[in-house]
ROLOVEX-726076 format. One record per residue (C-alpha): residue number from 1; residue in one letter; chain; x, y, z. Coordinates in nm, 4 decimals, padded with zeros to 6 digits. Layout:
BEGIN
+-----+------+-----+----------+----------+----------+
! seq ! type ! mol !       c1 !       c2 !       c3 !
+-----+------+-----+----------+----------+----------+
! NUM !    A !   A !        X !        Y !        Z !
...
+-----+------+-----+----------+----------+----------+
% end
This chain:
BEGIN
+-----+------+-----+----------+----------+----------+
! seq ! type ! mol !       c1 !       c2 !       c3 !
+-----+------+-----+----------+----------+----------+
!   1 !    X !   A !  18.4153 !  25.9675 !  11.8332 !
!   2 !    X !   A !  18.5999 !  25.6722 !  11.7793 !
!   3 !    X !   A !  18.9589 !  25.8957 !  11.7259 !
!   4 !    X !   A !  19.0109 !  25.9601 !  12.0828 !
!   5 !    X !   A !  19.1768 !  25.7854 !  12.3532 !
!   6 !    X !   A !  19.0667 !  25.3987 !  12.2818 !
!   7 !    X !   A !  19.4374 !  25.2708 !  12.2410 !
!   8 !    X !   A !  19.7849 !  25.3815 !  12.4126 !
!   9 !    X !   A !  19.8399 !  25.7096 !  12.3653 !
!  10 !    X !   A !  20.1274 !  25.9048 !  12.2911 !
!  11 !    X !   A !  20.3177 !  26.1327 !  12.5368 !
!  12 !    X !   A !  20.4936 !  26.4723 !  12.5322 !
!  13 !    X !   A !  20.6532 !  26.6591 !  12.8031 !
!  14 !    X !   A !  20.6394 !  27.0542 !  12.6148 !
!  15 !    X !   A !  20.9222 !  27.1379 !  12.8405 !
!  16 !    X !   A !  21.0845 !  26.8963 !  12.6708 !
!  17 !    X !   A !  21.0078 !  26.9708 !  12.3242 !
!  18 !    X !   A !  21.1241 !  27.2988 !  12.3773 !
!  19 !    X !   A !  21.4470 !  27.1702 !  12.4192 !
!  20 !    X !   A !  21.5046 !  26.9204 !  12.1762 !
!  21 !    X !   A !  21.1960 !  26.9482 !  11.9103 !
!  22 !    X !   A !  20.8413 !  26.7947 !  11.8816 !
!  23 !    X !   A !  20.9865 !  26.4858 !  11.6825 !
!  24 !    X !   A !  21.2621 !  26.4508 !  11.9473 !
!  25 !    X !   A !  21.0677 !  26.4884 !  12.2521 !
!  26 !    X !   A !  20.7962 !  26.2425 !  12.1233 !
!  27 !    X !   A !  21.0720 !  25.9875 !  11.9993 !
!  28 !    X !   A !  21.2318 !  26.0427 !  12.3441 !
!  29 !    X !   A !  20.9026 !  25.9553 !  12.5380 !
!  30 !    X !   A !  20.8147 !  25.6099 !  12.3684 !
!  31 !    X !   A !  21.1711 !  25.5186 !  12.3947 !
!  32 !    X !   A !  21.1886 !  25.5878 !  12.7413 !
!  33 !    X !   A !  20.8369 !  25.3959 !  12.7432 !
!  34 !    X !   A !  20.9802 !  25.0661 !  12.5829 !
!  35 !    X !   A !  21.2964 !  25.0436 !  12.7914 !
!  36 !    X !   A !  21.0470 !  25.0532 !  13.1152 !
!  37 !    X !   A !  20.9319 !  24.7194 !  12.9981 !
!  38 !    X !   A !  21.2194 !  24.5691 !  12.7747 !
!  39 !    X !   A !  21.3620 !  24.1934 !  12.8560 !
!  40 !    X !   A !  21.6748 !  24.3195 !  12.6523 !
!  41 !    X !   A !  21.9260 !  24.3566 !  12.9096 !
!  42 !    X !   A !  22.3304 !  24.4396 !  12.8021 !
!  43 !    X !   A !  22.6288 !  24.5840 !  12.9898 !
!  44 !    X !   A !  22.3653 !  24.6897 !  13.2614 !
!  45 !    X !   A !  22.1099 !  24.8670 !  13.0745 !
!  46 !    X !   A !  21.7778 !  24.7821 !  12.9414 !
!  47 !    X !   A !  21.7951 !  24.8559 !  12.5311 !
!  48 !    X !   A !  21.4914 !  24.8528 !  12.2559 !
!  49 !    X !   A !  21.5959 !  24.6720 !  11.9381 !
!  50 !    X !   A !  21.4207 !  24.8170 !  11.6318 !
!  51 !    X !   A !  21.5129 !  24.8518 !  11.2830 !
!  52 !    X !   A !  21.3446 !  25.2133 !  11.0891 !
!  53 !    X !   A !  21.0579 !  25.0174 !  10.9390 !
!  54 !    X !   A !  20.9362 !  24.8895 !  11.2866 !
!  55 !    X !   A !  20.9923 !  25.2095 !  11.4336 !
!  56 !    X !   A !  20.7673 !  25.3370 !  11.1601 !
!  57 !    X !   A !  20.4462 !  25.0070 !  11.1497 !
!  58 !    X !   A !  20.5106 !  24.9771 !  11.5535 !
!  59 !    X !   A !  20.5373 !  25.3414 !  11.7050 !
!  60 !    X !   A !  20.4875 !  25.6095 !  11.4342 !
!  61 !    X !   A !  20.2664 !  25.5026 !  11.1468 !
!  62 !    X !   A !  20.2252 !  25.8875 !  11.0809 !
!  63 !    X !   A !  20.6362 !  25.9654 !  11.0052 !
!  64 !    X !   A !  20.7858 !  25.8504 !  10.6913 !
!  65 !    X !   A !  21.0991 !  25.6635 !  10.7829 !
!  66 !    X !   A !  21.3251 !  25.9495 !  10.6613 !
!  67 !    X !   A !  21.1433 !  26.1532 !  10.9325 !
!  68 !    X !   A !  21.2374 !  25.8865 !  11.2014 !
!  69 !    X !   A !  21.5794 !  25.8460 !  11.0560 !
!  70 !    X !   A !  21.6536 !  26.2196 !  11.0737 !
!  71 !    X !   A !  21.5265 !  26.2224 !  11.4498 !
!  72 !    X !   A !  21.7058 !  25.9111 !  11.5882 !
!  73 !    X !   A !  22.0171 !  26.0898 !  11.4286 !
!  74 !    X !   A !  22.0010 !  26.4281 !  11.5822 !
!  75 !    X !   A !  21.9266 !  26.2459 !  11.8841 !
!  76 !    X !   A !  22.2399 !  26.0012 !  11.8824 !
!  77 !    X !   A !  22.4100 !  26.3250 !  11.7599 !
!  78 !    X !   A !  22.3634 !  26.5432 !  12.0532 !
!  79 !    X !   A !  22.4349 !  26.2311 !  12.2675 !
!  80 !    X !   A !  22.1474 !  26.1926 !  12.4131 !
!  81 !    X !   A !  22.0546 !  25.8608 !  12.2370 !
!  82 !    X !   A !  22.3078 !  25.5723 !  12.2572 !
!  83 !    X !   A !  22.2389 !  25.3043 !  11.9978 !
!  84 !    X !   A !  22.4675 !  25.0162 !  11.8581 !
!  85 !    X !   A !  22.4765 !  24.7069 !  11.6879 !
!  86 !    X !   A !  22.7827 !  24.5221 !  11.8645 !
!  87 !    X !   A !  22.5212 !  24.2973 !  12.0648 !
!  88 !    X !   A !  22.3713 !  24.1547 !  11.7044 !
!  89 !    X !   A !  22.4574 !  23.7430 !  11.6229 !
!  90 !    X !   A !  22.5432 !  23.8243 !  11.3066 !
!  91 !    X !   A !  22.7328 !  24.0957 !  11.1634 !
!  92 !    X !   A !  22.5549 !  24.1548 !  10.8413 !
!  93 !    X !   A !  22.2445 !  24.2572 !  11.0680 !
!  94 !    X !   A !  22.2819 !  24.6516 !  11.1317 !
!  95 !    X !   A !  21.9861 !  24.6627 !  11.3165 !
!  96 !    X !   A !  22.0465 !  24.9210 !  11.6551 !
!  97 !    X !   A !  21.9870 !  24.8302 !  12.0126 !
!  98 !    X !   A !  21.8646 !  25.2124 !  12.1807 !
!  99 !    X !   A !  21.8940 !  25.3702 !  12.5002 !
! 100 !    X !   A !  21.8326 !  25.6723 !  12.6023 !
! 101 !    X !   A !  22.1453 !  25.8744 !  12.7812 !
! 102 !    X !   A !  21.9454 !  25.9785 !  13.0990 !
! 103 !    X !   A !  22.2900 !  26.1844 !  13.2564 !
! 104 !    X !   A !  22.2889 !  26.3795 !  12.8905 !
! 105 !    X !   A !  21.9559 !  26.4345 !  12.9126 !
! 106 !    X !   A !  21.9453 !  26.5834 !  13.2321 !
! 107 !    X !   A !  22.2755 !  26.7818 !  13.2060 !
! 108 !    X !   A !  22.0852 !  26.9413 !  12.8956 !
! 109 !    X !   A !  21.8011 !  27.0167 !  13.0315 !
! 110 !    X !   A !  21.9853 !  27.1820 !  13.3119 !
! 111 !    X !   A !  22.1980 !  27.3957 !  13.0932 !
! 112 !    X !   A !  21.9326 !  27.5425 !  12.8777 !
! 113 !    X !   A !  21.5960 !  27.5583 !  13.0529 !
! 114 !    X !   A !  21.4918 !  27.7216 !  13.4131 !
! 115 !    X !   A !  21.3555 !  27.4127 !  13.5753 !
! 116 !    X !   A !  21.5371 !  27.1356 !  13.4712 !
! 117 !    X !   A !  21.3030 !  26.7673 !  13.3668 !
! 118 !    X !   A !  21.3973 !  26.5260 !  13.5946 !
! 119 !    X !   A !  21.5875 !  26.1789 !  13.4625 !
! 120 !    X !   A !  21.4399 !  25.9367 !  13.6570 !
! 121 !    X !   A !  21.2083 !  25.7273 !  13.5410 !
! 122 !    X !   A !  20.9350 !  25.7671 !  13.8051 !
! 123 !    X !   A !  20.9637 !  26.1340 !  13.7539 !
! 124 !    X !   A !  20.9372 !  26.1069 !  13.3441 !
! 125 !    X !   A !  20.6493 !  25.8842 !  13.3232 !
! 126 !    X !   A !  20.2699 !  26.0482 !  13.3539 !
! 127 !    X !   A !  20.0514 !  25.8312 !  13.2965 !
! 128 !    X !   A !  19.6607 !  25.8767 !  13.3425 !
! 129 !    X !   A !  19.5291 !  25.6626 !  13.6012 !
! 130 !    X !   A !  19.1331 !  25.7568 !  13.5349 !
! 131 !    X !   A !  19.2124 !  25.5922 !  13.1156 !
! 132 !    X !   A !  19.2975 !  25.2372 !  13.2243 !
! 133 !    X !   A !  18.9570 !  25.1111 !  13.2285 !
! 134 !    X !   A !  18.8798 !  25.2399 !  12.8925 !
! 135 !    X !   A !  19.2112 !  25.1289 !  12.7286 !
! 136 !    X !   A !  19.2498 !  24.7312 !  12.5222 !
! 137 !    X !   A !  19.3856 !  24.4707 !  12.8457 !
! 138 !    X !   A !  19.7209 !  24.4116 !  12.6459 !
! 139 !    X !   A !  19.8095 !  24.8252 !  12.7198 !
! 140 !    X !   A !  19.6487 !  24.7882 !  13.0615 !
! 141 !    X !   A !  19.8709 !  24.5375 !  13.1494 !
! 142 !    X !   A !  20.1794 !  24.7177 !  13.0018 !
! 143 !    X !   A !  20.1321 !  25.0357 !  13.2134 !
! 144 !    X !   A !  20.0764 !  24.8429 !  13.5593 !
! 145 !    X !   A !  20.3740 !  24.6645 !  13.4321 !
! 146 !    X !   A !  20.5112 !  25.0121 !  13.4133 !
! 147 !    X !   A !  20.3966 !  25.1276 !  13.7607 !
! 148 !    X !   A !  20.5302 !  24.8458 !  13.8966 !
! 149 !    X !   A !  20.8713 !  24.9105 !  13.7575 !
! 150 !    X !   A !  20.8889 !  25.2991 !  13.8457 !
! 151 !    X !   A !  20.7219 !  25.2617 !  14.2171 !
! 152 !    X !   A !  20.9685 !  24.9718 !  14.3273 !
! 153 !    X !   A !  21.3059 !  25.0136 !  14.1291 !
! 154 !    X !   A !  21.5523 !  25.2470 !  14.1831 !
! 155 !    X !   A !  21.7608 !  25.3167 !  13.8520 !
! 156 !    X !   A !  22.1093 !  25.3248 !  13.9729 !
! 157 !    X !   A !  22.0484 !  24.9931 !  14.1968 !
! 158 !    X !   A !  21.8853 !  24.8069 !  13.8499 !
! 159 !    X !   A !  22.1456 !  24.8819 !  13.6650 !
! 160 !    X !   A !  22.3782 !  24.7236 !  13.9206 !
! 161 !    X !   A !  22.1504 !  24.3937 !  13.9744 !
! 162 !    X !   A !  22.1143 !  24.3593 !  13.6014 !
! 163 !    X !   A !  22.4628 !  24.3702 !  13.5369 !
! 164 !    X !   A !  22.5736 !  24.1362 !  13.8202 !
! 165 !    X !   A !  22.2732 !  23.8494 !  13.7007 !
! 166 !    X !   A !  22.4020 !  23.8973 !  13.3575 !
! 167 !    X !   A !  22.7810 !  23.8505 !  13.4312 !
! 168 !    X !   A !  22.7438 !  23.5821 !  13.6839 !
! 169 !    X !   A !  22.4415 !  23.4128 !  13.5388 !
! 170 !    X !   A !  22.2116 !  23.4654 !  13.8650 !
! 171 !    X !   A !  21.8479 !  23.5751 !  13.8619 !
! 172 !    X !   A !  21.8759 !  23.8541 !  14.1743 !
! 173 !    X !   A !  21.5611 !  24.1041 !  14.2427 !
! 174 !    X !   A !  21.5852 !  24.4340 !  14.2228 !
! 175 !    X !   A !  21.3324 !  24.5038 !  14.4409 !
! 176 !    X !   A !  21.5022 !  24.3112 !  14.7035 !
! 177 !    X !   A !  21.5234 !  24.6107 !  15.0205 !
! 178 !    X !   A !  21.8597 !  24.4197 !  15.1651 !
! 179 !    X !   A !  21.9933 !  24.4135 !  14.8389 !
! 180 !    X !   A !  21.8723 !  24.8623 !  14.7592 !
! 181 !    X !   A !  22.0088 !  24.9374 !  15.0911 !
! 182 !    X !   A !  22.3401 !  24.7640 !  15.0462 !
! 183 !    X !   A !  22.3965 !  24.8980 !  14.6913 !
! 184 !    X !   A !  22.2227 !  25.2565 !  14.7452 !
! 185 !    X !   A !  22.4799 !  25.2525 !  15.0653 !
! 186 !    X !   A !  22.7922 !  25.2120 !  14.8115 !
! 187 !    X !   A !  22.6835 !  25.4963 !  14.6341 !
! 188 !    X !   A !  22.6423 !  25.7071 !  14.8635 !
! 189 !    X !   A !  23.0039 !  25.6514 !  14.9631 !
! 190 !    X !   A !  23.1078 !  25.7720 !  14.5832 !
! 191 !    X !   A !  23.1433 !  25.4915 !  14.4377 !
! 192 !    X !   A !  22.9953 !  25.4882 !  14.0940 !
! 193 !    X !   A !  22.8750 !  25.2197 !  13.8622 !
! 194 !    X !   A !  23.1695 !  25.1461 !  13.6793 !
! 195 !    X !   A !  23.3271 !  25.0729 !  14.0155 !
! 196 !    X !   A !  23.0458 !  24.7935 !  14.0918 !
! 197 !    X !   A !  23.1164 !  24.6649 !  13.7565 !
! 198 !    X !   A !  23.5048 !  24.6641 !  13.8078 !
! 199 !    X !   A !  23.4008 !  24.4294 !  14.1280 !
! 200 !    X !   A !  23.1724 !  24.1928 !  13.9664 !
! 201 !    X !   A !  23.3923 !  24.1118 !  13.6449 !
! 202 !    X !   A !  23.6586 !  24.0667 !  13.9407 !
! 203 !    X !   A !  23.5067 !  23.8128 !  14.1212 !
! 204 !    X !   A !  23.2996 !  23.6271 !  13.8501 !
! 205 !    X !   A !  23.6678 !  23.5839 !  13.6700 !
! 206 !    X !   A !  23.7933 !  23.4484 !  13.9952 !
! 207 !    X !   A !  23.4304 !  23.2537 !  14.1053 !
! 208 !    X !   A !  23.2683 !  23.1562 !  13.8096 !
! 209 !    X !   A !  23.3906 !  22.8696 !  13.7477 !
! 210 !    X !   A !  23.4622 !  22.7050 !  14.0895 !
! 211 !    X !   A !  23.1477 !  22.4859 !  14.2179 !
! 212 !    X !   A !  23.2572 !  22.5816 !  14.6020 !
! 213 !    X !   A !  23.3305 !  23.0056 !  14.5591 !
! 214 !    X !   A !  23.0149 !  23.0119 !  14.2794 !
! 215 !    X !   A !  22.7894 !  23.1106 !  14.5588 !
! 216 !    X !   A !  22.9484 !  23.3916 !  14.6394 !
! 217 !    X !   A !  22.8518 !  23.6009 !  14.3493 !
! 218 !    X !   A !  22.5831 !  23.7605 !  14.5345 !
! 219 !    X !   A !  22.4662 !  24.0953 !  14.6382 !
! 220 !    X !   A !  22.5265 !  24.0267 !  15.0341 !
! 221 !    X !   A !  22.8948 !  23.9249 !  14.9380 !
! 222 !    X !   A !  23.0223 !  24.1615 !  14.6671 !
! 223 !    X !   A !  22.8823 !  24.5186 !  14.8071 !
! 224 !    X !   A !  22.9514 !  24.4041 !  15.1988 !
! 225 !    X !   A !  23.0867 !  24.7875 !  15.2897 !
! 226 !    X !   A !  23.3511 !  24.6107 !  15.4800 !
! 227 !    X !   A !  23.4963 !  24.4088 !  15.1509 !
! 228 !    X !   A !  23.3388 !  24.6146 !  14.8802 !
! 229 !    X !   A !  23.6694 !  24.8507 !  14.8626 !
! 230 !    X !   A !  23.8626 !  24.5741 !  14.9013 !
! 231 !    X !   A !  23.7610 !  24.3718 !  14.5978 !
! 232 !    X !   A !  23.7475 !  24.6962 !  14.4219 !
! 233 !    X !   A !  24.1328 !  24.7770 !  14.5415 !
! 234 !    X !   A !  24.1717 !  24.4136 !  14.3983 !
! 235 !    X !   A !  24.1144 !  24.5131 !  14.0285 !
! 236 !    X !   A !  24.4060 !  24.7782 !  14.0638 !
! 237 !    X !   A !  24.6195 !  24.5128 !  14.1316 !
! 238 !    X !   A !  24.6453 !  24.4918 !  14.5164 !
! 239 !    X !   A !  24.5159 !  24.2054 !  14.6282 !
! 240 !    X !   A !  24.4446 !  24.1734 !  14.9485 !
! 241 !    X !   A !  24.4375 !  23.8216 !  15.1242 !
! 242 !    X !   A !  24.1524 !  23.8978 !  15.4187 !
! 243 !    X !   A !  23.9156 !  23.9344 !  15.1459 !
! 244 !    X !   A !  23.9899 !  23.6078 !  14.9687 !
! 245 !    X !   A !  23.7196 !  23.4042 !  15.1882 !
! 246 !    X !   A !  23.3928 !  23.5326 !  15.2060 !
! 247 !    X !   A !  23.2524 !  23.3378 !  15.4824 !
! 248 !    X !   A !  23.3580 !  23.5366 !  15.7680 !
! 249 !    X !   A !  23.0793 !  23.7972 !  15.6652 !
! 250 !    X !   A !  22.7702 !  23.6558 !  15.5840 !
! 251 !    X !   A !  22.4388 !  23.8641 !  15.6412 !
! 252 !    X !   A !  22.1860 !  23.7024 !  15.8341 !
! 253 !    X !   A !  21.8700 !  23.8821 !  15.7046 !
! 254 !    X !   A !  21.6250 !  23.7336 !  15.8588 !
! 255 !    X !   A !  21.6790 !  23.9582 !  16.1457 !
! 256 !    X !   A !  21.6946 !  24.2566 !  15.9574 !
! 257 !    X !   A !  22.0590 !  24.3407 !  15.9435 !
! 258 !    X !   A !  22.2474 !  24.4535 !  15.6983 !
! 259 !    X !   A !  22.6123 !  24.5993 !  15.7023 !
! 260 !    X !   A !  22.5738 !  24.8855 !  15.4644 !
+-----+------+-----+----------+----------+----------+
% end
């Protein structure tokens, strides 16, 4: 019975499908299953890059490409797909970068089903724990990969990490607990992620560049709740000068406090 489960299988939430269509949902699910484990990290989000034909050898050998063009473009339609090719080398090369809209996604679900799927990705991704020993080692290693990702990593608190390592050229964790509870903390005070992006294009402007401030562009500094507002008041144009020098508030964590 060598057509069942001996290689990664597909997944499909039916809620889901009954939302958006077979083709959709199962689109939806190995996206959302290739962003888990991309490298390709832009403006704060994780994106796939694929043109139709590897969409077709890589994912879906069964569709014709038509079928997978007609699906990605329902999808990008109803906005629950963003895709672009601004972060190509080349402009000839059309090729998309995908990600999937979680916020769309969930608002959908909300509006038009009972019980609403949830968007996080620890929620979304089922994954059979008793099929791992039977599956090829490159897949195992891709869904402990995937575990690992889900279990330990808070959405709203990668995309802030991401976006601060990529704008200030740092190499931060995500799974750093000072660095959750400081960022988490921010958000629950309403601050959104545009705002933490507002403050790190701020300061990397105004620290990049200087060998003595360059330190600075860190976690502990930028989303301190007593200077976060005020570099973020900075950006509207009033600066304040208390905020200027960071070193009046650095966080000793090696005995486990943090000013969130």
């Amino acid at each position: 019975m060598k057509l069942l489960i001996n290689e990664a299988p597909l997944q499909i939430i039916p809620s889901l499908a009954v939302q958006v269509g077979l083709n959709e949902a199962i689109l939806l699910q190995q996206l959302h299953f290739r962003s888990l484990i991309s490298q390709n990290h832009r403006s704060g989000y994780r994106w796939v890059y694929k043109t139709y034909d590897e969409w077709k050898t890589e994912e879906f050998p069964f569709w014709s490409v038509d079928t997978i063009k007609r699906t990605i473009r329902k999808l990008e339609k109803i906005g629950i797909i963003i895709s672009t090719a601004e972060y190509n080398h080349m402009k000839m090369d059309k090729t998309k970068w995908y990600r999937i809209d979680y916020s769309s996604l969930h608002d959908l679900t909300l509006q038009n089903a009972p019980t609403a799927i949830a968007n996080s990705a620890q929620d979304e991704m089922q994954i059979a724990p008793t099929l791992q020993g039977d599956l090829p080692s490159a897949i195992t290693k891709e869904i402990k990969s995937i575990k690992k990702y889900t279990v330990e990593n808070d959405p709203g608190v990668v995309s802030v990490i991401d976006y601060l390592n990529e704008k200030a050229q740092k190499d931060f964790q995500t799974t750093s607990k000072p660095t959750e509870r400081l960022v988490k903390a921010r958000y629950r005070e309403g601050y959104n992620l545009e705002d933490f992006k507002k403050v790190i294009d701020w300061k990397v402007r105004e620290w990049l560049n200087d060998p003595h401030w360059q330190k600075y562009l860190r976690p502990s500094t930028l989303f301190n709740a007593t200077h976060f507002e005020n570099y973020l008041e900075e950006t509207r144009g009033g600066k304040i000068e208390e905020s200027s020098s960071p070193k009046s508030f650095e966080l000793d964590f090696s005995k486990g406090e943090v000013d969130v």
